[in-house]
C-alpha positions, 0 to 999 in steps of 0.5 A: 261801192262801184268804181266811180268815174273823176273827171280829170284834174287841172293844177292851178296857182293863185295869186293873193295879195303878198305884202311881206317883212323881208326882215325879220329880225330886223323888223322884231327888233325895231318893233320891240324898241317901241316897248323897251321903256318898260322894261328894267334890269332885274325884271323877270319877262315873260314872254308868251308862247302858243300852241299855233304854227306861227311863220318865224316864232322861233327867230321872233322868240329869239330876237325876244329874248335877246332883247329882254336879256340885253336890257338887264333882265331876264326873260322867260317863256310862258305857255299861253295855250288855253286848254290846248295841250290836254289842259296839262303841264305835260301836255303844252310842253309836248306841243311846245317841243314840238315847235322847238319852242325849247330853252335849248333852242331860244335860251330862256326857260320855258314855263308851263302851268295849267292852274288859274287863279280869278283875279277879278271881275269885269263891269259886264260880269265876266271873270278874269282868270290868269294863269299862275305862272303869270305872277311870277313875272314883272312884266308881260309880252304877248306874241301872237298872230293876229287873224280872223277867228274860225267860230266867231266874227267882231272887231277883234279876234285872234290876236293879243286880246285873245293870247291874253284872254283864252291863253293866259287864262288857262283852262278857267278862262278858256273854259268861259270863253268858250262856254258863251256860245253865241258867236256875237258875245265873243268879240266883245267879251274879249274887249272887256277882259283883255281891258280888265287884264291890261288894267290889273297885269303888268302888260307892257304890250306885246308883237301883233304879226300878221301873214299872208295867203302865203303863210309869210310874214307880212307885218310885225309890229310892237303894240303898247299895252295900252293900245292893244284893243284898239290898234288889233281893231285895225290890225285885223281888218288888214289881216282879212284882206291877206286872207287866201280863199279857194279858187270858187266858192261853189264846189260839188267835192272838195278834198283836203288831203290833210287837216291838223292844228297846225293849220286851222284851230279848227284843223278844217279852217272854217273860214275856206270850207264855209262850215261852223257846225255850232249847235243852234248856228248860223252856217255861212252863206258861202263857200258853199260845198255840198261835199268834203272829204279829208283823207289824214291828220298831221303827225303836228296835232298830236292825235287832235282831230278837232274839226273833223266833224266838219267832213263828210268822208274820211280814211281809217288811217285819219280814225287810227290817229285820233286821240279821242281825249284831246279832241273831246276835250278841245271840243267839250272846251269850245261846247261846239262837240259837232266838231268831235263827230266822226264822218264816214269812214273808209279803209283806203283814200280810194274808196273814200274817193269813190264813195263821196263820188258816187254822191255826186253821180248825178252831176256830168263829169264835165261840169263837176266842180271838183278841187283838191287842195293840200290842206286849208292854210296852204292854197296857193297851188291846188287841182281844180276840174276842167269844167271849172276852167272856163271860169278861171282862165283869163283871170290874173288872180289864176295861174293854170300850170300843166295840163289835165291829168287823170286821177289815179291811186297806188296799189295801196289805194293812195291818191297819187295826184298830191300837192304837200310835200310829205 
């Protein structure tokens, strides 16, 4: 491939909505007063604990415990991932620990299980699975984050409904949550289940937390169990007016310099590159980009490249790092294997670079709506190009930070213009 020209390349800052908790262990325990009641000594709590890098689990799982243990019972950890992990015992402790998500660490035992038992079925036909681990607790604290979901659009989402629903049901219930298909189904099956699960399981409400574009936690608040759906109805529709977005919503290139779990289920948040890549879906009608190119995985994905058929170009290093089984399983579980397929792949950042440029050749480099960004949960910093200025500047929502920079590589053929900060 020739060496392509890149225009040069403008750092920019966003400004989003930033309501935030400013105590967090504070805020955990005065939410979780609105739950003590039920709680008894001598009651085994089990406190769930995901897969997703959620801002303050770990002080929030500490106020938890302490607070389970303070009222004379004894509070225990338990995986709630789905089928993440690989669907195995081993596997969620690997990510668990990879969290600090450790007895050590938060003083309650961690309880990992990959068996589900069908405990019923829904007025609607659905089952009802929970995970073995879930019967041998007395009671049942969910914690999750509460935010839009990256296959499908409804009044609820990601959240309890769901930690309920696809976490505790393990690999059966994720299994039938996934199996839908159709996007408009699984907002209202996650009604109906998490319902049926409230009625049968001793849930006695859990921590909804909700971040903003900062990844910050911008709300935490107790819900009993029976207000879960219909304050997560509210609570989401808040979330999405926190939600960080790319500068534009018209892009000829997009790089993400990493995608991973710990950033997006989907590791390419679909909700920023405007992409779903289900089988007989409807893609979003914006953001619209015509190419991405994502140039590593993170070491926190543990070889789940899940998403990365939602690229176009990528590095062989990025290849190198996948573990095919977790992937396919991930994707075989969800049904949206698209996600699984491998884009191009080249040997260095530079030629990925530079074959994606030579898609757009044809587009001036003046007028080359070009944007890096770190990746697609941090976008408050990112480089955007200068023909993309004149429809930022004088906006307050945009910050332009230094001055055009050219793009250039290491003698590894690294990109050396980088937002992270590893």
């Amino acid at each position: 491939m020739d060496k392509q020209a890149f225009p040069r390349m403008v750092r920019v800052r966003q400004n989003f909505v930033r309501d935030r908790v400013e105590d967090v262990p504070a805020t955990v325990q005065a939410e979780l007063e609105k739950l003590g009641h039920a709680i008894k000594p001598g009651m085994t709590v089990g406190i769930t604990a995901g897969s997703r890098g959620i801002q303050n689990i770990l002080t929030i799982l500490e106020v938890a415990v302490r607070f389970v243990k303070g009222k004379g019972a004894t509070p225990v950890l338990l995986a709630a991932m789905g089928s993440h992990g690989g669907g195995s015992e081993s596997g969620q402790k690997e990510v668990l620990d990879s969290l600090g998500i450790t007895e050590e660490r938060l003083g309650a035992k961690v309880i990992t299980c990959a068996k589900g038992r069908e405990v019923g079925t829904t007025d609607g036909g659905w089952k009802v699975f929970m995970l073995e681990s879930a019967f041998e607790v007395d009671a049942i604290m969910p914690i999750n984050r509460v935010k839009t979901h990256t296959s499908f659009k409804g009044t609820v989402e990601s959240g309890l409904a769901k930690k309920l629903v696809v976490g505790l049901g393990g690999p059966p219930g994720a299994t039938q949550f996934h199996a839908v298909g159709k996007s408009e189904r699984l907002s209202p099956l996650l009604e109906e289940v998490a319902g049926a699960i409230i009625a049968q399981m001793p849930v006695i409400g859990g921590l909804a937390i909700i971040e903003n574009a900062y990844e910050e936690t911008a709300r935490i608040e107790g819900v009993l169990g029976e207000n879960i759906i219909e304050r997560e109805r509210e609570l989401l529709a808040y979330s999405k007016t926190l939600m960080p977005s790319l500068p534009v919503e018209h892009i000829d290139a997009l790089v993400v310099e990493e995608m991973g779990k710990n950033y997006s289920g989907t590791g390419l948040d679909t909700n920023i590159v405007g992409r779903l890549r289900i089988q007989g879906g409807t893609e979003p009608a914006s953001p619209v980009i015509r190419y991405i190119s994502v140039l590593d995985l993170s070491e926190e994905s543990h070889g789940n490249a899940t998403g990365i058929g939602l690229a176009d170009f990528t590095t062989q290093k990025l290849v190198d790092k996948i573990d095919r089984k977790a992937t396919y399983l991930n994707c075989l579980t969800t049904t949206f294997v698209a996600r699984a397929f491998l884009p191009l792949f080249l040997d260095t950042e530079e030629e990925t670079l530079t074959t994606m440029m030579h898609c757009v050749r044809n587009t001036p480099l003046e007028s080359l709506r070009m944007v890096f960004v770190p990746n697609t949960l941090f976008l408050t910093d990112c480089y955007v190009s200068e023909g993309l200025l004149s429809e930022l500047e004088g906006n307050e929502r945009y910050e332009i930070v230094g001055s055009p920079q050219d793009v250039t590589f290491d003698s590894q053929g690294n990109l050396e213009l980088r937002l992270s900060t590893h």
